[in-house]
N, CA and C atoms of all chains as a GROMACS GRO file, in nm:
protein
  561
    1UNK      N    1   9.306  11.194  12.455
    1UNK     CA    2   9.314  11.269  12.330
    1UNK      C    3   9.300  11.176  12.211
    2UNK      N    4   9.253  11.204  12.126
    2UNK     CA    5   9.225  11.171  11.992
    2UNK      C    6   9.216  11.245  11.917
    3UNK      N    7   9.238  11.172  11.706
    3UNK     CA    8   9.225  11.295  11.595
    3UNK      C    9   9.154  11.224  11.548
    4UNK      N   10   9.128  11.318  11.450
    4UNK     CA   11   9.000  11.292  11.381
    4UNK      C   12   9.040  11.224  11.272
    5UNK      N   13   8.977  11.149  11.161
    5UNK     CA   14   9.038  11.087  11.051
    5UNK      C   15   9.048  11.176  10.926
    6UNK      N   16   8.974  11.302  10.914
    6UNK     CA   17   9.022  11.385  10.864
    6UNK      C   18   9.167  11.430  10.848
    7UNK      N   19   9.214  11.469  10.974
    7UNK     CA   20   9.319  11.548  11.018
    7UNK      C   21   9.426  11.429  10.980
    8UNK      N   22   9.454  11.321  11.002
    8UNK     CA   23   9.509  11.263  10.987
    8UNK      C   24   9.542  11.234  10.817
    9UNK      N   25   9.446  11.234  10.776
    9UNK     CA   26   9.437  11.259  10.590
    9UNK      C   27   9.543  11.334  10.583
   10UNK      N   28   9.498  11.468  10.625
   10UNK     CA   29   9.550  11.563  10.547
   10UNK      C   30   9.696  11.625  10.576
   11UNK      N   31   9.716  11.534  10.701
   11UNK     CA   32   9.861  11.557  10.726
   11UNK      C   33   9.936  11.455  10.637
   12UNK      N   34   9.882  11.367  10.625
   12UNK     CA   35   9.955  11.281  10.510
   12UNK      C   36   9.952  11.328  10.352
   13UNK      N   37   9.866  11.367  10.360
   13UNK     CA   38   9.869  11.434  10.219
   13UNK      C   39   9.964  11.591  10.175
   14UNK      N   40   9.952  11.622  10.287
   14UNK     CA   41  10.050  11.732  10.300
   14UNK      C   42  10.179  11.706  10.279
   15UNK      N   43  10.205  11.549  10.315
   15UNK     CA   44  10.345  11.545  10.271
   15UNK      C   45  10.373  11.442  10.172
   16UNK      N   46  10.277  11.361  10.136
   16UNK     CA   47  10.287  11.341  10.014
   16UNK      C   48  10.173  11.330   9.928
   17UNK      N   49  10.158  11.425   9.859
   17UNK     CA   50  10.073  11.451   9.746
   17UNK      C   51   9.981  11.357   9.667
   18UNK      N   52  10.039  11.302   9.629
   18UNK     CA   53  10.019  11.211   9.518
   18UNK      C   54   9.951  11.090   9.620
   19UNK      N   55   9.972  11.087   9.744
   19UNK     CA   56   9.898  10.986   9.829
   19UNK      C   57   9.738  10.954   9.788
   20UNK      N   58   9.736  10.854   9.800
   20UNK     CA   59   9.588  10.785   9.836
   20UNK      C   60   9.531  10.738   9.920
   21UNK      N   61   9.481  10.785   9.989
   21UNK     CA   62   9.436  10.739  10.145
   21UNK      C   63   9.328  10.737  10.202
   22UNK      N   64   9.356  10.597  10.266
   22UNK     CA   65   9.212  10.571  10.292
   22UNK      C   66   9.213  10.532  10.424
   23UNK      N   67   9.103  10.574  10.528
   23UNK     CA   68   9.124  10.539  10.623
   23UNK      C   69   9.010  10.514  10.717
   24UNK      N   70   9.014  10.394  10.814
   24UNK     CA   71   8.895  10.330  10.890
   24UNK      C   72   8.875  10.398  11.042
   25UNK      N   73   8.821  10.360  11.093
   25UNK     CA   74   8.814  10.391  11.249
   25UNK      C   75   8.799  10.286  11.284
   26UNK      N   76   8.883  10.177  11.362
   26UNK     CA   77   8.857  10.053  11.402
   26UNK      C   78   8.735  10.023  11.505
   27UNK      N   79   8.768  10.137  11.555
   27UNK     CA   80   8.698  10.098  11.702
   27UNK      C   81   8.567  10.208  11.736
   28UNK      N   82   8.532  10.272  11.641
   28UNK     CA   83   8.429  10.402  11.669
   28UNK      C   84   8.498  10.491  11.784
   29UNK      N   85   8.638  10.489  11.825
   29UNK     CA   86   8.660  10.608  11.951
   29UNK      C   87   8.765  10.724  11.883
   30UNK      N   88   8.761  10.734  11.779
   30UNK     CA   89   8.840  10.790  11.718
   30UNK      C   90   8.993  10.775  11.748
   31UNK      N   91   9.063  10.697  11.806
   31UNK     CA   92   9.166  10.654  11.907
   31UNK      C   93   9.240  10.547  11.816
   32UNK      N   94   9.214  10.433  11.716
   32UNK     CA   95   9.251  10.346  11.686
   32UNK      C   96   9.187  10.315  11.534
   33UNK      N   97   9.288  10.390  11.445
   33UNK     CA   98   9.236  10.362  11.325
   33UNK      C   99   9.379  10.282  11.219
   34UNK      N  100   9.294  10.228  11.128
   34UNK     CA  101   9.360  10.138  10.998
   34UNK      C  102   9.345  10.260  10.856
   35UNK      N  103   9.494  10.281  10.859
   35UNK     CA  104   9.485  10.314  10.731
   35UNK      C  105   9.599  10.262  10.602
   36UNK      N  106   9.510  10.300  10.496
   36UNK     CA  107   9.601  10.227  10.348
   36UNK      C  108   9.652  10.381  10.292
   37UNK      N  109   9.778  10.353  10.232
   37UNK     CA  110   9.821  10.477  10.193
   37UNK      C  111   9.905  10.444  10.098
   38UNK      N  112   9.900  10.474   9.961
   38UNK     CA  113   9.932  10.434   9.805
   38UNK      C  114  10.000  10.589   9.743
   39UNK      N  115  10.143  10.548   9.762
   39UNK     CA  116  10.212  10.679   9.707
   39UNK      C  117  10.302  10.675   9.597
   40UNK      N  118  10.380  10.726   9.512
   40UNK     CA  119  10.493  10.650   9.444
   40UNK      C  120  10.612  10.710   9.523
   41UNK      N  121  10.569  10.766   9.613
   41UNK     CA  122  10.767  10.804   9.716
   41UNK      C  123  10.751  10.691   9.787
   42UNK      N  124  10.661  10.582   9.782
   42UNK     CA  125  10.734  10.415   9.886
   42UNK      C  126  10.825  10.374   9.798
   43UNK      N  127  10.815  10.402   9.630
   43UNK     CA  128  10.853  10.329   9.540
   43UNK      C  129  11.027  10.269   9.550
   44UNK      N  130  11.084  10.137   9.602
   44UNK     CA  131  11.188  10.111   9.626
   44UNK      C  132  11.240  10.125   9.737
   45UNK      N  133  11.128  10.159   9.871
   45UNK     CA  134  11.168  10.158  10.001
   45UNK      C  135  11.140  10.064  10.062
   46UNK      N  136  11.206  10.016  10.173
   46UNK     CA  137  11.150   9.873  10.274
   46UNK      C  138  11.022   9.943  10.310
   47UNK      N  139  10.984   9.794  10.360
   47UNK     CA  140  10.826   9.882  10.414
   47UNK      C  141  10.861   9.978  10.554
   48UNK      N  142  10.954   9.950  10.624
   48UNK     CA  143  11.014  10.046  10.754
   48UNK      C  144  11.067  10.147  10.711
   49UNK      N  145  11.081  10.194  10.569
   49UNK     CA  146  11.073  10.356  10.551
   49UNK      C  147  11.013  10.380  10.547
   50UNK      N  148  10.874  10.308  10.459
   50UNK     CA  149  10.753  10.392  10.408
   50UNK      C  150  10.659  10.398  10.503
   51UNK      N  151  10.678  10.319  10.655
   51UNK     CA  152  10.590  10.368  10.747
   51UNK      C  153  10.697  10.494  10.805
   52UNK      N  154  10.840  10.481  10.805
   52UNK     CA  155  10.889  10.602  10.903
   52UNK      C  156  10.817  10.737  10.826
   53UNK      N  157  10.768  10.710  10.690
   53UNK     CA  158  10.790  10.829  10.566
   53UNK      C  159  10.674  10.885  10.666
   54UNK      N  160  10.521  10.817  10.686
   54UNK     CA  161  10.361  10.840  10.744
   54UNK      C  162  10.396  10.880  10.868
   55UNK      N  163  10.471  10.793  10.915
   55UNK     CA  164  10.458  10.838  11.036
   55UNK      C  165  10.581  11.011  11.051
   56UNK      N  166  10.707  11.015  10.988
   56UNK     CA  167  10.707  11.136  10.944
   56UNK      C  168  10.584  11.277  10.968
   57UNK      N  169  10.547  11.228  10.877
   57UNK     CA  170  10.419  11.310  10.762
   57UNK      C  171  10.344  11.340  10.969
   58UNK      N  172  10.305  11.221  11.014
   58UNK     CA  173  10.203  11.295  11.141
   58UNK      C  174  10.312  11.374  11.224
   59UNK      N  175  10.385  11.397  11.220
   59UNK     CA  176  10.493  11.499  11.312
   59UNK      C  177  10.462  11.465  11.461
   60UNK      N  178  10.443  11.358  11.480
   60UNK     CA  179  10.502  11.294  11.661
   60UNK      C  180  10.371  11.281  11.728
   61UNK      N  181  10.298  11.279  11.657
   61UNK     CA  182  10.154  11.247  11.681
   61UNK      C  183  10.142  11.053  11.674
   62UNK      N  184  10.189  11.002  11.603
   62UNK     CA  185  10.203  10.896  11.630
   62UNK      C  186  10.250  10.823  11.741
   63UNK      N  187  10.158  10.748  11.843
   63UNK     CA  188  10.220  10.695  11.990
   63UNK      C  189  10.240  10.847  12.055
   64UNK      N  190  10.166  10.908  12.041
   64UNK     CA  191  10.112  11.040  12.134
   64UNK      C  192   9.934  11.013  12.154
   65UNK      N  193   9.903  11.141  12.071
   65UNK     CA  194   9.765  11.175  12.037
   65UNK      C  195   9.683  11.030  11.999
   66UNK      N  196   9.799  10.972  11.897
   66UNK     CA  197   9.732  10.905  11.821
   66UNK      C  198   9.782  10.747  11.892
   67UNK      N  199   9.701  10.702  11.957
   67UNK     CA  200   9.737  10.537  11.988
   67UNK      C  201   9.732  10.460  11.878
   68UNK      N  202   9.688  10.418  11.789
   68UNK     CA  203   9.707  10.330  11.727
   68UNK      C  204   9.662  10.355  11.605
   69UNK      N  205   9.730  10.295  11.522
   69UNK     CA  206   9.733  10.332  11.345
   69UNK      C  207   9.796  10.209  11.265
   70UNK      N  208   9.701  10.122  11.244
   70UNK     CA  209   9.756  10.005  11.149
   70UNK      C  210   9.778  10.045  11.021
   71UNK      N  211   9.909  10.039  10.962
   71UNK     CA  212   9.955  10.072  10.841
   71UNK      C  213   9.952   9.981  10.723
   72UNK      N  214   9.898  10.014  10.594
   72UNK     CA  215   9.954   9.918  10.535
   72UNK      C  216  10.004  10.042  10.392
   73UNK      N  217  10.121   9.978  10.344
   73UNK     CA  218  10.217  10.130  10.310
   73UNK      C  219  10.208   9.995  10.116
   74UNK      N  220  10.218  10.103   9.965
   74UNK     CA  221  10.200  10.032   9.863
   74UNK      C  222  10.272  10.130   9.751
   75UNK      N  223  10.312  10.096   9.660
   75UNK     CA  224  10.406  10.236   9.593
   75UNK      C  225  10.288  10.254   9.510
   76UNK      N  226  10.212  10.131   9.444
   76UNK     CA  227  10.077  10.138   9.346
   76UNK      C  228   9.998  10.092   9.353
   77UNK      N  229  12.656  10.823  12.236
   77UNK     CA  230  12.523  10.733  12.267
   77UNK      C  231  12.510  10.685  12.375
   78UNK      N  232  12.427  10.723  12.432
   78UNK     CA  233  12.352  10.760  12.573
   78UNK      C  234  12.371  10.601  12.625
   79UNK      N  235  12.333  10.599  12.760
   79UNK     CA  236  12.351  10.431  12.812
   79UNK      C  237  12.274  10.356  12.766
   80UNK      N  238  12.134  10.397  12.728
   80UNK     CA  239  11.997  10.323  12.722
   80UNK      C  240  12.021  10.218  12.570
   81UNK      N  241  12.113  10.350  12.491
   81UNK     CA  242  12.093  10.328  12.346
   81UNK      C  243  12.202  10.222  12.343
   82UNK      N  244  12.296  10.198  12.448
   82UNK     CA  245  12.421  10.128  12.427
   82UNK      C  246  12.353   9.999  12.462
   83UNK      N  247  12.289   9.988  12.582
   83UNK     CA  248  12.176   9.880  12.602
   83UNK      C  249  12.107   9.826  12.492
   84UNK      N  250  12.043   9.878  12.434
   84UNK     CA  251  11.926   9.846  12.332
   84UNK      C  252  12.048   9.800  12.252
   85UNK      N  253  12.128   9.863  12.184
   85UNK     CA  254  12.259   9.788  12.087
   85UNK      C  255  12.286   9.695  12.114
   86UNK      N  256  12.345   9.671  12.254
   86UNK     CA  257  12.418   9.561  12.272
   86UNK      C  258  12.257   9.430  12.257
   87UNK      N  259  12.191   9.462  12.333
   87UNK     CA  260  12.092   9.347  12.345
   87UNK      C  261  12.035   9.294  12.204
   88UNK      N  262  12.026   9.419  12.096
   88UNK     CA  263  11.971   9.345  11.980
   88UNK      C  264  12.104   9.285  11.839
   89UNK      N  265  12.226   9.303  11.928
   89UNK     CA  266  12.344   9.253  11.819
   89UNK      C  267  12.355   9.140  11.897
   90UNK      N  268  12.350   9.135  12.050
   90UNK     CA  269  12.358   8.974  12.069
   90UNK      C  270  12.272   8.846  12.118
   91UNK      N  271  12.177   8.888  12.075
   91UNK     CA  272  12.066   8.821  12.108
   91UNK      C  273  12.029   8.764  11.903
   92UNK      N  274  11.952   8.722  11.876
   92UNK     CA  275  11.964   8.672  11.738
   92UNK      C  276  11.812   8.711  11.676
   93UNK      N  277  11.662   8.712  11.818
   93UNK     CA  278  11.569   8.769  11.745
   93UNK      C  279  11.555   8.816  11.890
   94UNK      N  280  11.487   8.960  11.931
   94UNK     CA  281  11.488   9.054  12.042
   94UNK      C  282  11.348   9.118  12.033
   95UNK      N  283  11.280   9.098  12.073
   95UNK     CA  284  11.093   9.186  12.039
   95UNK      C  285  11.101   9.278  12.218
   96UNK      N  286  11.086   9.388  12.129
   96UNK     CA  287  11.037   9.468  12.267
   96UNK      C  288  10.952   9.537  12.235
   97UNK      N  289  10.869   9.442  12.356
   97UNK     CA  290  10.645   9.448  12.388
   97UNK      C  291  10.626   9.574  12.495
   98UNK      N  292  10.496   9.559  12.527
   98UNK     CA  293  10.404   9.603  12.664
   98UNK      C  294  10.362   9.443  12.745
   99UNK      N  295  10.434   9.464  12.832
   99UNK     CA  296  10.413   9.316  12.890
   99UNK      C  297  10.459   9.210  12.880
  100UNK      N  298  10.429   9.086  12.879
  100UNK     CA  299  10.551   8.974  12.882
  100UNK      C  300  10.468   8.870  12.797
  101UNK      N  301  10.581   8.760  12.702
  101UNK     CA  302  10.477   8.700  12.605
  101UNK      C  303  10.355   8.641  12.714
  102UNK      N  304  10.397   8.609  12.853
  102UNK     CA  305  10.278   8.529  12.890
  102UNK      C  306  10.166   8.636  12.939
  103UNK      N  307  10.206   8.765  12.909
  103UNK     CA  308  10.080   8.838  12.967
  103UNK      C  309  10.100   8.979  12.891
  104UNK      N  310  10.091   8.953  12.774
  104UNK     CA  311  10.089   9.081  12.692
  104UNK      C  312  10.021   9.195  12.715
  105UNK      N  313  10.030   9.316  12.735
  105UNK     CA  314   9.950   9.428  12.788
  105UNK      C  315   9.937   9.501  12.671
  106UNK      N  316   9.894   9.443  12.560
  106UNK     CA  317   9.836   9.521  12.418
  106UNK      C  318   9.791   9.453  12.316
  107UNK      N  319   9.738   9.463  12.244
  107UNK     CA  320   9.674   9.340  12.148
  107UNK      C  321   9.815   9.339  12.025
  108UNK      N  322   9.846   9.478  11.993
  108UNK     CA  323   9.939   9.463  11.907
  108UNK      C  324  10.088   9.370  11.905
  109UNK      N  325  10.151   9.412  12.077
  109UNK     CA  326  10.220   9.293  12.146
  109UNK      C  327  10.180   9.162  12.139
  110UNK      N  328  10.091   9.130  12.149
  110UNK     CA  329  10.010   9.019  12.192
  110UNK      C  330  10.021   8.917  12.020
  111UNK      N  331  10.023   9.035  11.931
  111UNK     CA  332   9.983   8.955  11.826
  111UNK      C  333  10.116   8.868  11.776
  112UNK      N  334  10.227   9.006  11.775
  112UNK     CA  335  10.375   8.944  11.764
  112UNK      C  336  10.414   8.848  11.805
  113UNK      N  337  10.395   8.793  11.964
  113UNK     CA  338  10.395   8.689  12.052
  113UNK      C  339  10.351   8.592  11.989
  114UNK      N  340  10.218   8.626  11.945
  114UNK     CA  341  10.189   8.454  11.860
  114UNK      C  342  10.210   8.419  11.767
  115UNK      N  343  10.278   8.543  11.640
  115UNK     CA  344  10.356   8.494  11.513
  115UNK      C  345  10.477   8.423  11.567
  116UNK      N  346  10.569   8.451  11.692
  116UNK     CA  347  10.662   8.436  11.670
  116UNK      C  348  10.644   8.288  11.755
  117UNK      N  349  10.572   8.269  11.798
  117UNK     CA  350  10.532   8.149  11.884
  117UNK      C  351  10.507   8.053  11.741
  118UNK      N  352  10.418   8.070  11.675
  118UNK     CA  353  10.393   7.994  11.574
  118UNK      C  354  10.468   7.918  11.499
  119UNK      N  355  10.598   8.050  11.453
  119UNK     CA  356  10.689   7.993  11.374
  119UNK      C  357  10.790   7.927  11.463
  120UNK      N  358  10.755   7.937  11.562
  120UNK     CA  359  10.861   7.858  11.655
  120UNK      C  360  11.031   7.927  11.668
  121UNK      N  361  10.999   8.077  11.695
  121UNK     CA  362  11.122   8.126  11.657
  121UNK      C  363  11.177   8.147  11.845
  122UNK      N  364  11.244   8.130  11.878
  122UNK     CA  365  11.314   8.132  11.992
  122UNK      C  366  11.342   8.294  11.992
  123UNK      N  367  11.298   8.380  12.140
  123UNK     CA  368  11.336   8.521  12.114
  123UNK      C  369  11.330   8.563  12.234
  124UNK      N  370  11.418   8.671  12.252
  124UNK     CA  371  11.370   8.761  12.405
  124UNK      C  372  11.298   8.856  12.385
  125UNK      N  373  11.221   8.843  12.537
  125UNK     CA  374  11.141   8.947  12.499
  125UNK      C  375  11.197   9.059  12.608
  126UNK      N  376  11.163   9.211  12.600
  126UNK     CA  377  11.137   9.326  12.686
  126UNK      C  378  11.037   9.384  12.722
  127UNK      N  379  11.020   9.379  12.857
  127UNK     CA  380  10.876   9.433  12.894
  127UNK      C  381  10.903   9.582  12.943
  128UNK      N  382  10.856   9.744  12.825
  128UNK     CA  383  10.902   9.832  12.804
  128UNK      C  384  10.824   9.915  12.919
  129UNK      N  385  10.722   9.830  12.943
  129UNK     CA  386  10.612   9.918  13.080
  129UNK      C  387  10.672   9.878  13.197
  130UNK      N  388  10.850   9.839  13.223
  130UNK     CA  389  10.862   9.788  13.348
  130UNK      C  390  11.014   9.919  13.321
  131UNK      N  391  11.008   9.955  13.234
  131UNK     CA  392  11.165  10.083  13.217
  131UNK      C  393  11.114  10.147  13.151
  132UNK      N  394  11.083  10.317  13.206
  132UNK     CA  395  11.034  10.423  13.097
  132UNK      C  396  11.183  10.474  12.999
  133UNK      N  397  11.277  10.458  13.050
  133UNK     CA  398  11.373  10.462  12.999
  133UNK      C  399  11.412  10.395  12.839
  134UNK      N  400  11.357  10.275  12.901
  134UNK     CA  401  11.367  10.184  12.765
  134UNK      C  402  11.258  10.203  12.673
  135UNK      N  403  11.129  10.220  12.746
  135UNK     CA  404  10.989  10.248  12.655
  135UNK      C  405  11.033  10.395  12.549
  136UNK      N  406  11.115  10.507  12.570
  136UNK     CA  407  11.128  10.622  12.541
  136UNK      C  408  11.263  10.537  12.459
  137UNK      N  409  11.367  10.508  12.464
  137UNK     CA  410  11.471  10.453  12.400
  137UNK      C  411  11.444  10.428  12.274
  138UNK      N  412  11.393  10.276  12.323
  138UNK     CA  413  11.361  10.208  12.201
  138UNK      C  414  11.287  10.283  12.082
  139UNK      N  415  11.219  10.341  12.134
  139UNK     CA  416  11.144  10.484  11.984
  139UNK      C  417  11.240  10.545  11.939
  140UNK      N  418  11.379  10.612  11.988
  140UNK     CA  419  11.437  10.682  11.944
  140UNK      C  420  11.566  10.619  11.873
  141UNK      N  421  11.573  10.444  11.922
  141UNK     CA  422  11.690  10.380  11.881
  141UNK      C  423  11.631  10.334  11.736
  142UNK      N  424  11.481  10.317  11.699
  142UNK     CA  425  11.472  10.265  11.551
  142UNK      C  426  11.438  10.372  11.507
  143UNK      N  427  11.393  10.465  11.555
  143UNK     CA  428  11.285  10.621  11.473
  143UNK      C  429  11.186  10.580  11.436
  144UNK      N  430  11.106  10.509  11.544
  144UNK     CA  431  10.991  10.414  11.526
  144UNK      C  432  10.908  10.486  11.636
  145UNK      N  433  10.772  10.502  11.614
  145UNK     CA  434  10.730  10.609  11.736
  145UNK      C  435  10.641  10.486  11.806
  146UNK      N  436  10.611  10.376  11.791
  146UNK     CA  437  10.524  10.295  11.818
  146UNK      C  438  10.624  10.146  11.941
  147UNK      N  439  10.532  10.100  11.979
  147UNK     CA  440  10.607   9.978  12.036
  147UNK      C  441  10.443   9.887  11.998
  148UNK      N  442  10.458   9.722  12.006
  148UNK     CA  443  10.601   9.610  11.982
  148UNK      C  444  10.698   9.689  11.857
  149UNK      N  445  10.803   9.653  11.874
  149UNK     CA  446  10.891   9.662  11.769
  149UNK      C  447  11.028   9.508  11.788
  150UNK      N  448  11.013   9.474  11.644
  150UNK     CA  449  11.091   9.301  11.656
  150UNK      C  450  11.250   9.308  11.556
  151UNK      N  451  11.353   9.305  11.629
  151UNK     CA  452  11.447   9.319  11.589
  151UNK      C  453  11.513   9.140  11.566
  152UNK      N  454  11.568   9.116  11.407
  152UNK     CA  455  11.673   9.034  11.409
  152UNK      C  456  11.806   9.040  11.327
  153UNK      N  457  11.887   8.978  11.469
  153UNK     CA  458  12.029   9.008  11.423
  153UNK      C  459  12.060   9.161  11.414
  154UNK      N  460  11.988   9.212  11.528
  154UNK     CA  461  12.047   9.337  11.526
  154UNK      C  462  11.981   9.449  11.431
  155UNK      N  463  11.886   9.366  11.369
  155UNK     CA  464  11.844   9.474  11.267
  155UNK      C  465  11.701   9.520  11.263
  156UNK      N  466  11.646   9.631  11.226
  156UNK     CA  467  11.498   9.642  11.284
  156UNK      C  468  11.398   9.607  11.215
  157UNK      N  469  11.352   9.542  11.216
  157UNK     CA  470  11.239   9.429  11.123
  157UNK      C  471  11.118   9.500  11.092
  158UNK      N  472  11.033   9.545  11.218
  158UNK     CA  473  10.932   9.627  11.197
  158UNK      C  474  10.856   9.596  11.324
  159UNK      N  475  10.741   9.680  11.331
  159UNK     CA  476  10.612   9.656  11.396
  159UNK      C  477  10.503   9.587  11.396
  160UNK      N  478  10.400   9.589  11.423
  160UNK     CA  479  10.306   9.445  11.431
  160UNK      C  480  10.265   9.467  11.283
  161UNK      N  481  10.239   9.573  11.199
  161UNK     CA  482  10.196   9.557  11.074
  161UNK      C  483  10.260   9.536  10.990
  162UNK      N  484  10.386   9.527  10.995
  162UNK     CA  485  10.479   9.457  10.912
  162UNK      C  486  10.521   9.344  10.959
  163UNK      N  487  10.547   9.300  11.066
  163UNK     CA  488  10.545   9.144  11.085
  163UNK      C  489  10.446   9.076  11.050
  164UNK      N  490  10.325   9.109  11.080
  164UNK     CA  491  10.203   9.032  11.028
  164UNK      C  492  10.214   9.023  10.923
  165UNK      N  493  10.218   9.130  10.789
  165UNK     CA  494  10.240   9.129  10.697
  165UNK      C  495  10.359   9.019  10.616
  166UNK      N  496  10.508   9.036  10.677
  166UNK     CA  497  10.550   8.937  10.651
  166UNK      C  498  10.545   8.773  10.735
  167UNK      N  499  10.464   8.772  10.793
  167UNK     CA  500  10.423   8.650  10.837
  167UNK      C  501  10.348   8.589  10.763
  168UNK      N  502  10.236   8.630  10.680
  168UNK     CA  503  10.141   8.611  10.634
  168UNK      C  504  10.186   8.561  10.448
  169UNK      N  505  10.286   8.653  10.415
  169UNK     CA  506  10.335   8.622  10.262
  169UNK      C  507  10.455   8.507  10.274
  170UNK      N  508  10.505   8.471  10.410
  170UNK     CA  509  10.623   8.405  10.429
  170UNK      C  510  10.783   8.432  10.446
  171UNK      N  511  10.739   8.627  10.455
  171UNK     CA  512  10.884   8.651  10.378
  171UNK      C  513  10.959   8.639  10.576
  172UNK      N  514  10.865   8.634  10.644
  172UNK     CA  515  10.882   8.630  10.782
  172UNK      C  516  11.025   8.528  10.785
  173UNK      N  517  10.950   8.421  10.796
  173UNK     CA  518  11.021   8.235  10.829
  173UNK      C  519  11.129   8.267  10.726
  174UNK      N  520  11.128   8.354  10.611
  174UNK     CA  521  11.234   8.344  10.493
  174UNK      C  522  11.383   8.376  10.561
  175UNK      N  523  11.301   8.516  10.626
  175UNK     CA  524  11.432   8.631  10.730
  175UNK      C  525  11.505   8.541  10.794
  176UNK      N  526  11.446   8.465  10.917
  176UNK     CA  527  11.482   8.391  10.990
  176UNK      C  528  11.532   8.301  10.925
  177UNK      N  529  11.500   8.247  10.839
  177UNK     CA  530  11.614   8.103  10.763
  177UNK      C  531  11.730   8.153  10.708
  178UNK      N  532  11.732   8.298  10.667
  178UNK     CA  533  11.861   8.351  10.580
  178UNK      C  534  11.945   8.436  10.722
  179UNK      N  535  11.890   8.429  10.808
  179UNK     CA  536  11.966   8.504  10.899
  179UNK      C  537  12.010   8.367  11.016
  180UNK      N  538  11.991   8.221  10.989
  180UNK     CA  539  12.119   8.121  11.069
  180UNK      C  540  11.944   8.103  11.207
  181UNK      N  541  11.830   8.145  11.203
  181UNK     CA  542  11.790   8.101  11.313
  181UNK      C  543  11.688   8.024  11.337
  182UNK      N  544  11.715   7.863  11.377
  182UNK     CA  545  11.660   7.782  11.382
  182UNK      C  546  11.546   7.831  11.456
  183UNK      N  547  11.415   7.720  11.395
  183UNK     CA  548  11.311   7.755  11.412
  183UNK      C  549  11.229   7.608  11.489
  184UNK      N  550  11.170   7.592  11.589
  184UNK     CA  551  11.131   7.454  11.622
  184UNK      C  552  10.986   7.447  11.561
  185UNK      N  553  10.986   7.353  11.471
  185UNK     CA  554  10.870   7.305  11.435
  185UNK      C  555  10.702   7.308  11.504
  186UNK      N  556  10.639   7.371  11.457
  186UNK     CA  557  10.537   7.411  11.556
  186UNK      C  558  10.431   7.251  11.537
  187UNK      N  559  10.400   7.245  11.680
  187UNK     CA  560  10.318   7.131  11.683
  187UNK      C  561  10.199   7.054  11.662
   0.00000   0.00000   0.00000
């Protein structure tokens, strides 16, 4: 199983709005992608909230569906 | 709190840096594992490791003991540090070697 990098957008964006996101496909299998995600709800969190926040946002799709997702999490 | 979770507690309050991989540092079974292994090799940080593909118990645990859905995950002093993109990350700015110097754990000089 794999998602698409769409879907993955827009579940993040769904939960936070104001996100900016951008996102790669590392590997062309849709299976292993890098994404950047620029919100102001990281603003004053360790970076281990603001990935729990994304990974949140995919609702358990993370280390399911989705094998791999390099994060890099930014308030601006 | 279940046995697994009393496990995972006890091992990452007394152990000083604790990484639990896919595989073992000498034969990592993931690139992301694999990568942790050699930050922490680098900085010369002394650590145990857990190989989570040898206990589904622990592989399922450990996700639910940080609320981390991913594995490697690198705990020090008990506390949960992060995953390979945040270790790299703080490996890379220094704030890595910083943790470890403010948290008492000698580091052997890499060669």
């Amino acid at each position: 199983m794999a998602m698409a990098a769409a879907d993955i957008e827009r579940m993040i964006k769904e939960a936070l709005p104001d996100a900016k996101v951008e996102i790669r496909d590392l590997a062309g299998d849709g299976d292993h992608y890098a994404a950047t995600v620029i919100s102001s709800a990281f603003k004053g969190m360790s970076k281990v909230k603001q990935h729990q926040l994304v990974y949140a946002a995919l609702k358990g799709n993370m280390g399911g569906v989705l094998h791999a997702l390099a994060l890099t999490t930014s308030a601006e | 709190m279940t046995d697994i979770n009393a496990f995972i507690d006890n091992e990452v309050k007394s152990n000083d840096v604790v990484l639990f991989m896919k595989g073992t540092p000498q034969f990592p079974m993931c690139g992301f594992s694999g990568q942790i292994v050699q930050i922490l090799d680098y900085v010369g940080a002394p650590y145990k490791a857990h190989n989570v593909l040898e206990n589904a118990d622990l592989r399922q645990g450990i996700k639910d003991y940080a609320n981390w859905p991913t594995i490697p995950q690198l705990y020090i002093k008990g506390e949960f540090i992060g995953g390979c993109d945040i270790v790299r990350e703080m490996f890379q700015s220094g704030e890595l070697a910083q943790t470890l110097a403010d948290n008492g754990v000698a580091v052997k000089k890499a060669g």
